[in-house]
N, C-alpha and C positions, 0 to 999 in steps of 0.2 A: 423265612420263619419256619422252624421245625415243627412238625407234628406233636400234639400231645394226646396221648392215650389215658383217662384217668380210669384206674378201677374200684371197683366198689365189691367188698367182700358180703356174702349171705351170713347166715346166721350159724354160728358156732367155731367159722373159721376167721383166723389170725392172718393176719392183713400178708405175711410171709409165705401166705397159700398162693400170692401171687408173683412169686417170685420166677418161677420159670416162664409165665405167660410175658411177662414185664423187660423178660431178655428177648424171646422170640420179637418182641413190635419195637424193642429200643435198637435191634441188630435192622429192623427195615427205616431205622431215621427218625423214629419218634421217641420222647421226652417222655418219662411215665410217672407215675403217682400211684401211690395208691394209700390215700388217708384212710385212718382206722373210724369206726363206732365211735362215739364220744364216750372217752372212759378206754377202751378199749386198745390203747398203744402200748401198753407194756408187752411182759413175757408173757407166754403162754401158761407157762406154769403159775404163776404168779398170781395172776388172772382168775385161774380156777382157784386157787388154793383161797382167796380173798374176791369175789368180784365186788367192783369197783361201784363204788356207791351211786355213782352216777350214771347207772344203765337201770336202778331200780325202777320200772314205768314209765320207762323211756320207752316211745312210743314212733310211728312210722314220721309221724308228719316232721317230728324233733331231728328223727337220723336226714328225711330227707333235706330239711331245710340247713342241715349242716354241710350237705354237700351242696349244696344251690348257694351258700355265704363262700364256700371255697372257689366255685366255679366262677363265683362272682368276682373274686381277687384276681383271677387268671387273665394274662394277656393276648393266652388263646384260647378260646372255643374247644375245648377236649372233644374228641371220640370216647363216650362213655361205655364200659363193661362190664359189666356184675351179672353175678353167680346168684342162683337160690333166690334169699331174699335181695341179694344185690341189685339182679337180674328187675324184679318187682319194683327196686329205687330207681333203677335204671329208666324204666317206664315214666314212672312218676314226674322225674327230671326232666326226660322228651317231651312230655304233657305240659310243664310251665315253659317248653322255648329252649330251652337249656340245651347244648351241648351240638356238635355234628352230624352225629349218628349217635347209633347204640346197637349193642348187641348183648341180648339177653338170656344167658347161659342158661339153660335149665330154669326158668324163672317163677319164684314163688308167684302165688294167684293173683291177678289183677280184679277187679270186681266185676259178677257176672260168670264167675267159674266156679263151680261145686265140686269139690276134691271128692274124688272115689275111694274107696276104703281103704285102698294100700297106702297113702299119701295121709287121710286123715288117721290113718293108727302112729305114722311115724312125729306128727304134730300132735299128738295126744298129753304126752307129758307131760308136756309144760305150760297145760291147762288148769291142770292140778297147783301150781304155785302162786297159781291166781296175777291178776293182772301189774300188779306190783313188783312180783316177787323174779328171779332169774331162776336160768334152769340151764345145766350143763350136761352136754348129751354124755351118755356113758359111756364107756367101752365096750358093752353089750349093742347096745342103740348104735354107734359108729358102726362096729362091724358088718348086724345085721339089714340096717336100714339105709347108712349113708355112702360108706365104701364097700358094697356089699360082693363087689366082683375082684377084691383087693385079695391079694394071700395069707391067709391067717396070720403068717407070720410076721407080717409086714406089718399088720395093724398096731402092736404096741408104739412102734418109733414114731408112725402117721399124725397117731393120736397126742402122744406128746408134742411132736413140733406144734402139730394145727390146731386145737381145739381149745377153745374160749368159752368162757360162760355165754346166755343173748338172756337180753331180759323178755322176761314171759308175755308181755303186754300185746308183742307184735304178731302173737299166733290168735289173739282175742280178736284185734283188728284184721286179721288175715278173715278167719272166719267165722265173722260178723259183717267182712268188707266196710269195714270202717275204715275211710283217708284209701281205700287201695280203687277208686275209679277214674278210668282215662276217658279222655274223648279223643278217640282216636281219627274223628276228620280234623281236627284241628293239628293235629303232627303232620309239621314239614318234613323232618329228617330220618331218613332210611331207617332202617330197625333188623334185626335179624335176629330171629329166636331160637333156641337148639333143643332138644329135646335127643336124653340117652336112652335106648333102646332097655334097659338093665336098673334105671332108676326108681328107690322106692321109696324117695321123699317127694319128687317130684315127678311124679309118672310121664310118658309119653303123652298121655290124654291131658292132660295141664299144661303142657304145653302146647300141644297144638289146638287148645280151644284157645291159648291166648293169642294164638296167630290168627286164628277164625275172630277173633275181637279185630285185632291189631291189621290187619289186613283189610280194612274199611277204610284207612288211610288213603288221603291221594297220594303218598308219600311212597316211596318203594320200601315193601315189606315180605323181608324171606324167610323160608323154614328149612331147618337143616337137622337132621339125626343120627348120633352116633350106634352102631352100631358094641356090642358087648363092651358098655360102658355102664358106672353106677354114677349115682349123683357126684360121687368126686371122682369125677373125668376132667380136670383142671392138671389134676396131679398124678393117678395113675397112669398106669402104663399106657402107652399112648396116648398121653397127653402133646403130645406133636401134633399130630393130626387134629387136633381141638384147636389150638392156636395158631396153628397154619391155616385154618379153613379161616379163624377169625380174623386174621392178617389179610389175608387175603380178599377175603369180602370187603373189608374194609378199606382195601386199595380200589376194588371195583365200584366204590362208591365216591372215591375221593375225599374221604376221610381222615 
């Protein structure tokens, strides 16, 4: 029976952000996926120009129980992978049972983590739209805060391929920690968390306080750090070395 790798995209990127990771784990024998947001499978453009009625208040426990109904269809057990907020669903999922492993890219906050100033200026925003409303990062806010170690000039094409509306709802929950607490003795399945050296959505210190949570686990739980990398270290330049490390831990796990 083949491996299957599902992934789970964070917040503002288009499920097409996983396209290079999804070749890397399908060239080592695994089957991949990677379901959108509910609402959120169209184009990109598309997306932004009108976002999709059904992401208004859509909330963590909604996105995650969509991917826990998917997991539910599957005939295999996936190795789950999410990015940003992905990374945070990711969690979530391992917390009801769900999945083989996980590995948690960069992972928005689980509860019990107080984001530091640089992390909560780039979740600011879209606080302002209030808990209903969506909020679409700019091309100011990508450059500066998401792909921040990307080449200026690279950033218009980035932005159009990848960038989707997220509804605002999940940054209230984020921090309020509302729906975002694990119990992490009760995770049987390995876990590994990354954290970019360069990231100023998700700082280094966010992540490795989630490993200091998530490492209570009787479960094998790793931490790993990219060196001169920004939160979209999926796609920039050296992006190899992200999904090689994740392949490969994933092999070391039996995943």
């Amino acid at each position: 029976m083949a491996k299957l790798a599902l992934f789970i995209t964070g917040a503002w990127m288009h499920t097409s952000s996983w396209d290079k990771f999804r070749s890397v784990f399908a060239a080592a024998g695994y089957e991949t996926m990677a379901p959108a947001w509910p609402g959120l499978d169209g184009k990109p453009a598309a997306l932004r120009d009108i976002p999709p009625a059904t992401i208004y208040g859509l909330g963590l426990k909604a996105i995650t129980d969509h991917y826990a109904t998917i997991i539910g269809l599957l005939d295999t057990a996936p190795l789950l992978i999410g990015h940003s907020f992905g990374g945070l669903i990711t969690q979530l999922l391992l917390d009801r049972g769900l999945g083989t492993a996980g590995i948690a890219i960069d992972p928005g906050p689980i509860a019990g983590i107080v984001p530091g100033p640089v992390s909560l200026l780039a979740a600011t925003p879209p606080l302002f739209k209030g808990p209903k409303g969506t909020y679409t990062l700019t091309r100011a806010g990508f450059g500066s805060s998401f792909a921040n170690t990307v080449p200026a000039a690279d950033l218009p094409a980035l932005y159009d391929a990848y960038v989707v509306p997220t509804p605002a709802r999940i940054f209230y929950e984020a921090a309020l920690m509302q729906g975002t607490r694990v119990e992490p003795a009760r995770r049987t399945q390995p876990l590994l968390i990354t954290a970019a050296d360069r990231d100023r959505t998700v700082t280094p210190y966010l992540a490795k306080a989630a490993y200091g949570i998530q490492r209570k686990s009787p479960a094998r739980t790793d931490f790993r750090q990219f060196a001169d990398r920004s939160h979209f270290l999926c796609n920039e330049a050296g992006w190899e070395e992200v999904a090689g490390a994740a392949r490969d831990w994933a092999a070391s796990v039996g995943a």
